[in-house]
C-alpha positions as CSV (number, residue, x, y, z in Angstrom):
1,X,-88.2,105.7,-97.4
2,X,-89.7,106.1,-94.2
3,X,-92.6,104.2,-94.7
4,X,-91.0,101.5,-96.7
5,X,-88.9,101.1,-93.3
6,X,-92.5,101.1,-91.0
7,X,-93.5,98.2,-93.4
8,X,-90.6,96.3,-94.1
9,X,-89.7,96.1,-90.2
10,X,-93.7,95.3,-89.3
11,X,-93.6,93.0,-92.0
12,X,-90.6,91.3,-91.2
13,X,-91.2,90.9,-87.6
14,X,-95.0,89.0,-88.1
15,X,-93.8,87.1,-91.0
16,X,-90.9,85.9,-88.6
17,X,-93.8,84.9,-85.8
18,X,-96.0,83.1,-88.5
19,X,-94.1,81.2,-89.8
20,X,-92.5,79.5,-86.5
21,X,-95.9,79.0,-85.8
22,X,-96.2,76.3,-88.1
23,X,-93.4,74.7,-87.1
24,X,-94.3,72.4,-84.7
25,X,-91.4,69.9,-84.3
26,X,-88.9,73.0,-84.2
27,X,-90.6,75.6,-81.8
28,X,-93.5,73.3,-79.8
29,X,-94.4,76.6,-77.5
30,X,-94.8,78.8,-80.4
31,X,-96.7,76.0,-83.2
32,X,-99.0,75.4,-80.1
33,X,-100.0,79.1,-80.2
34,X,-100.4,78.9,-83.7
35,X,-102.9,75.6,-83.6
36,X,-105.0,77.7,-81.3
37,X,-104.9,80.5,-83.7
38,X,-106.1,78.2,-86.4
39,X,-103.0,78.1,-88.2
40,X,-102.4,74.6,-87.8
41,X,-102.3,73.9,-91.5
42,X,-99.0,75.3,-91.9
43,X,-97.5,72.4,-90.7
44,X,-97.6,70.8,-94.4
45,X,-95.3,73.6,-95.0
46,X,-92.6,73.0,-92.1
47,X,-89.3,72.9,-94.1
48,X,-90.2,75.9,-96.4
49,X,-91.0,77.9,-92.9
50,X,-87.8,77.0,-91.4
51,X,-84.9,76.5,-94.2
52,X,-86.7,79.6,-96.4
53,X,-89.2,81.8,-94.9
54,X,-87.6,82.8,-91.4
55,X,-84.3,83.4,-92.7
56,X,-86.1,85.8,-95.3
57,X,-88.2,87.7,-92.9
58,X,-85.8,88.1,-90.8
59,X,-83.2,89.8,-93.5
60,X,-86.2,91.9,-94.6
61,X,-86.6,93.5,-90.5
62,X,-82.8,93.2,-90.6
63,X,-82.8,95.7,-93.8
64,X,-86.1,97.7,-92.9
65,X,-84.2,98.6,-89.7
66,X,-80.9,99.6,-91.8
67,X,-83.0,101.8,-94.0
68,X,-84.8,103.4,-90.9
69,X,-81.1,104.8,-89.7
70,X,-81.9,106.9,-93.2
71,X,-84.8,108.1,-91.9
72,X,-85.0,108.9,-88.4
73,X,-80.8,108.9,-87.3
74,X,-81.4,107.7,-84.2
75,X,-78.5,104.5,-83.4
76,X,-80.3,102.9,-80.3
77,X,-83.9,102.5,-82.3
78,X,-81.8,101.1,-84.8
79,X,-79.8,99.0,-83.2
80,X,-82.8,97.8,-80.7
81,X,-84.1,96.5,-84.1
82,X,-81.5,95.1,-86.0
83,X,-80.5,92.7,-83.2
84,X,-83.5,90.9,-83.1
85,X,-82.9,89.7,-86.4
86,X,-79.4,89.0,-86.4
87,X,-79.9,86.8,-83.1
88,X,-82.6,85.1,-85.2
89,X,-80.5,84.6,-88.1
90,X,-77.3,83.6,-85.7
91,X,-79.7,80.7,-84.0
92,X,-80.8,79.4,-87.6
93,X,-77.2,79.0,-88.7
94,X,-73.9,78.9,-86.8
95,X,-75.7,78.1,-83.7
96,X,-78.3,75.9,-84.8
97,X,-75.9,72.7,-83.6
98,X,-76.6,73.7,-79.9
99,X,-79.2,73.1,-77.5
100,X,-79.6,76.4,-76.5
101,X,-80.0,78.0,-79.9
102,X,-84.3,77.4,-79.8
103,X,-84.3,79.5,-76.5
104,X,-82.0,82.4,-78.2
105,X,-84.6,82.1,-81.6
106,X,-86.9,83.0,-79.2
107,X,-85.4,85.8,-77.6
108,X,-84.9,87.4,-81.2
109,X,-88.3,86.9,-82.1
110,X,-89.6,88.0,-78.8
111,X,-87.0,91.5,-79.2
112,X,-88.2,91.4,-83.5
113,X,-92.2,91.8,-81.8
114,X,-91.3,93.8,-79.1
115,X,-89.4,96.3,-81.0
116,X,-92.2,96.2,-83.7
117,X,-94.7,96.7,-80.9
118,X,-92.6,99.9,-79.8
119,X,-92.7,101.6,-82.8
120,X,-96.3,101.5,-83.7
121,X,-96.8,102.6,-80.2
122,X,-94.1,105.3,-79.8
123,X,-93.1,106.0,-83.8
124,X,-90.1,107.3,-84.2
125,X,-89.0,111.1,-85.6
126,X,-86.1,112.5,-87.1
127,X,-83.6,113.5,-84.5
128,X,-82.6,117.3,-84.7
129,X,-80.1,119.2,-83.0
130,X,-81.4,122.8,-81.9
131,X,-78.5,124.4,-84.8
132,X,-81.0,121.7,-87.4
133,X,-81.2,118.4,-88.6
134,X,-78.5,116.6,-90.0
135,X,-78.5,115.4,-93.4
């Protein structure tokens, strides 16, 4: 279960970045990025990236992040991960009607990286109290 957390949470959060990257009338700082990364040809692809793909990736970091409480039972790693995603999945749909809901996408998919960054850096390990781990 632990590694199907790892990956689903990696996963989720660089699916997330890709595929705003080739969404260049939605997210212009991100689909620039993404030209210069070559990945300019997903721009065919803009609707299925935005309506589809985001929402997706971002359930699957959302549910990675869940299933890592399981593993490791530690509530701020899980919690600094989960609310990425639901602050992506918040801007995509109730507060998609506002002007200020690109720069809050952002800031989810900025926390999504950073908190993917964070745990391939610093993974983390079951928590254990010195009478043992709980169960």
């Amino acid at each position: 279960m632990h590694l199907l957390a790892r990956i689903g949470d990696k996963s989720g959060a660089l699916g997330a970045i890709v595929s705003t990257m080739g969404c260049a009338m939605c997210f212009p700082a991100l689909a620039s990025i993404g030209a210069a990364l070559g990945l300019g040809f997903l721009a065919q692809w803009e609707g299925l990236f935005v309506n589809t793909l985001l929402p997706l990736f971002a359930w699957i970091a959302l549910g990675a992040n869940a299933l890592g409480w399981l593993s490791h039972r530690q509530w701020h790693r899980s919690l600094a991960g989960m609310v990425g995603p639901v602050i992506v999945l918040l801007s995509l749909y109730p507060w998609f009607q506002y002007g200020w809901s690109t720069w809050t996408l952002y800031g989810g998919l900025t926390l999504m990286l950073a908190v993917a960054i964070q745990d391939l850096v610093s993974p983390a390990h079951r928590y254990c109290r010195p009478a043992g781990c709980e169960v």
